[in-house]
C-alpha positions in Angstrom: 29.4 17.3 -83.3 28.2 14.7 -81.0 24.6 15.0 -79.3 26.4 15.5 -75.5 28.7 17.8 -77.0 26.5 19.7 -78.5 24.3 20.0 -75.4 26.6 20.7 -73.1 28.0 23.2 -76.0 24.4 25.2 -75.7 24.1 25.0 -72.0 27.3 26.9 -71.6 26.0 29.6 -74.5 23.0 29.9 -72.6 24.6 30.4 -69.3 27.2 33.1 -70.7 24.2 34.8 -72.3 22.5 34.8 -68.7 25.3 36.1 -67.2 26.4 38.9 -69.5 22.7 40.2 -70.4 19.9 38.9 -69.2 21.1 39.1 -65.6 21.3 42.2 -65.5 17.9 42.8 -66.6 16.6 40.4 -64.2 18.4 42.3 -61.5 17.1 45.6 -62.4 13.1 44.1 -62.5 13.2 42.5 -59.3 15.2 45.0 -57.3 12.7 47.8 -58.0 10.0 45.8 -57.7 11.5 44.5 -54.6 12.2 48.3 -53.1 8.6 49.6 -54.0 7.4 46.5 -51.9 9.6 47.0 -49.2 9.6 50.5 -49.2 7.5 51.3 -46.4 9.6 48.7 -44.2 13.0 51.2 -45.5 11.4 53.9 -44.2 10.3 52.7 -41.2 14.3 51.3 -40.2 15.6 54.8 -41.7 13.7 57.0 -39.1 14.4 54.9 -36.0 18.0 54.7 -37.0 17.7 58.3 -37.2 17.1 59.0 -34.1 18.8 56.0 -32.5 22.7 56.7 -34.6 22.3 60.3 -33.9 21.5 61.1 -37.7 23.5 58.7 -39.1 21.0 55.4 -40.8 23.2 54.5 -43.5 26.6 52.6 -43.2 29.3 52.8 -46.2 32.1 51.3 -46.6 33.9 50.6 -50.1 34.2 47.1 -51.6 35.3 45.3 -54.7 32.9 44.7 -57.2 33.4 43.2 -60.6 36.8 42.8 -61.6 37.7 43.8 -58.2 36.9 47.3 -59.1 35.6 49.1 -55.8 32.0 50.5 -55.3 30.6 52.2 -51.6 28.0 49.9 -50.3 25.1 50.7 -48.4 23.6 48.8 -45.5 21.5 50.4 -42.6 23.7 51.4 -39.6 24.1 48.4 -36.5 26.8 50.1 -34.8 27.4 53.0 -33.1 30.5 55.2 -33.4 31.7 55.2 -29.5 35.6 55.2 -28.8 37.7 54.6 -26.0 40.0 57.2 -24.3 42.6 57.0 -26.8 40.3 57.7 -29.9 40.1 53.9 -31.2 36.7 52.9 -32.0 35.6 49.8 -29.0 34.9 46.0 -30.1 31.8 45.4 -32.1 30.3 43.9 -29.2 30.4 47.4 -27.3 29.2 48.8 -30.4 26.2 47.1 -31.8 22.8 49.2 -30.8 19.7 47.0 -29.6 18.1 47.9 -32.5 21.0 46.9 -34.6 20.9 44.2 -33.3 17.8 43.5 -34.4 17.9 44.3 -38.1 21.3 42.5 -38.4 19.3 39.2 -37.1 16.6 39.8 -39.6 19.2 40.8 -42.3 17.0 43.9 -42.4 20.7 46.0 -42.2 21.0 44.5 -46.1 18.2 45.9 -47.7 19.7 49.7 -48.5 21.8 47.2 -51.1 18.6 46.8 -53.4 20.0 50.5 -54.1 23.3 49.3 -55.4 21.9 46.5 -57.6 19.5 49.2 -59.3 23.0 51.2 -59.8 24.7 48.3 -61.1 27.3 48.0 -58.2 25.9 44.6 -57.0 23.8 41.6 -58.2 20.9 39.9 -56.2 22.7 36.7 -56.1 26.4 36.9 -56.5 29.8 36.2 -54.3 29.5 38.6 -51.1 31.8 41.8 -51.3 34.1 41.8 -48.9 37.1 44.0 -47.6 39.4 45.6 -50.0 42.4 44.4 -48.1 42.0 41.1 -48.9 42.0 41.3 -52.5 45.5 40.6 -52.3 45.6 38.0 -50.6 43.7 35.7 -52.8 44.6 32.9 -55.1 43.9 32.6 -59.0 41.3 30.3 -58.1 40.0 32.7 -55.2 39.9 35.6 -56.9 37.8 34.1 -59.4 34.8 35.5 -57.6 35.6 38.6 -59.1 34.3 37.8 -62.5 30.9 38.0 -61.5 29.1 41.4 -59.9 28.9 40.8 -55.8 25.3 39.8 -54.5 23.2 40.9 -51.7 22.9 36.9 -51.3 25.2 33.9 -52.4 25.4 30.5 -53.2 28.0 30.0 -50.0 25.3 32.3 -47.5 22.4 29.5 -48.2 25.4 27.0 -48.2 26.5 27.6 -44.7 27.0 31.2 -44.5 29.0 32.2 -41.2 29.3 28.6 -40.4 32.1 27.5 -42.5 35.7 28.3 -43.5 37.0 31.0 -46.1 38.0 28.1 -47.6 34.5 26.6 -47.8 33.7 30.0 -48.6 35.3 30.6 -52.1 34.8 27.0 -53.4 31.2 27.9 -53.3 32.0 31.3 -54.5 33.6 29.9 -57.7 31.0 27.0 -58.4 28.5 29.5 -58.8 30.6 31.9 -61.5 30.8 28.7 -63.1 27.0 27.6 -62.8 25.6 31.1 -63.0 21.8 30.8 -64.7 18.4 31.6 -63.9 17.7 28.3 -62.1 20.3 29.0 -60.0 19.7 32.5 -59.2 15.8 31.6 -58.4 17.1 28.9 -56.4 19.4 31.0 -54.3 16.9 33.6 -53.6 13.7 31.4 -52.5 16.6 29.3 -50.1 17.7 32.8 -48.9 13.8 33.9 -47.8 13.9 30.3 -46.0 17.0 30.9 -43.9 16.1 34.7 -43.0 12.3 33.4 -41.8 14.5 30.6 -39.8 17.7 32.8 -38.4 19.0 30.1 -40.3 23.4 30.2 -40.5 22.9 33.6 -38.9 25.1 34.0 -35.1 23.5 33.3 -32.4 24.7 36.9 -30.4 24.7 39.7 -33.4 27.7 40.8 -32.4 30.2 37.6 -33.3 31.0 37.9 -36.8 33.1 35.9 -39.6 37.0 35.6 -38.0 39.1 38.0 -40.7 40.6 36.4 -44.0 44.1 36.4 -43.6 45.1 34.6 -46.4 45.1 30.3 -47.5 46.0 27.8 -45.6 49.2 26.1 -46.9 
């Protein structure tokens, strides 16, 4: 076997060896180291959002996960649950607490997800889980992201994050199940602490969010 061959032979081994074990394990150190650190900072958010969603912290919601199978996510509460006179929830804008707010601009409202990594639902650094109802309306190359556990960070959110197209979106999504390794991962996660010191990709107002995916453009 040629010399290239043969290299670029091992570096795919040694990525799908990261991916299918060693991953895992890293996932499982870091997010419980992560949550002991953190922990007091968990509390802390729990009991104010106690008090300030009426006894309701925790938001879930259920997502696709690898192979598209769905999990129940967990993210701190930014919204509250007030509805107009015909029993329809209002906009997000009319819904997002101060404090919400807040957390959701320090990405503070992700950390409960450190809980579904330790499960197994989620990676650190993986394709972002979104909505069940768009599952089919993705591509073959789209719904490629699949073939890797969602993270709690991405290679498209320190890429651009709310500031470019779906499109944009799942290119980046696919480059990294097909570059998934260590380096990678590390490299995701130290640009990640970067842009949440910096607000960096984040909306200016907390309450605009990513337009809905409603399928490719053709």
């Amino acid at each position: 076997m040629p010399k290239s061959a043969s290299a670029t032979f091992k570096s795919l081994k040694n990525k799908v060896v990261y991916k299918n074990s060693i991953k895992r394990v890293f996932d499982l150190i870091v997010s419980i180291l992560a949550f002991l650190v953190l922990f007091p900072i968990f509390i802390l958010v729990l009991f104010i959002l106690l008090f300030a969603n009426e006894g309701k912290p925790f938001f879930l919601q259920k997502r696709p996960g690898l192979n598209g199978k769905l999990f129940r996510i967990i993210k701190f509460k930014t919204m509250n649950d007030k509805k107009d006179s015909n029993g329809n929830l209002l906009p997000n804008k009319d819904r997002i607490t101060p404090f919400g707010g807040f957390i959701r601009k320090t990405s503070l409202d992700e950390l409960p997800q450190l809980i579904n990594v330790i499960k197994g639902d989620m990676s650190l650094v993986g394709p972002r889980p979104l909505l069940p109802e768009y599952l089919p309306l993705y591509d073959d190359f789209q719904a490629r992201r699949h073939e890797v556990r969602p993270g709690i960070t991405g290679w498209a959110q320190v890429n651009g994050r709310n500031a470019i197209s779906w499109e944009e979106k799942f290119a980046y999504d696919v480059w990294y199940v097909e570059n998934c390794s260590l380096y990678t991962d590390l490299k995701t996660l130290w640009l990640t602490v970067l842009k949440v010191l910096k607000a960096d990709g984040v909306s200016a107002s907390p309450s605009v969010t990513m337009e809905r995916f409603t399928g490719s453009k053709t």
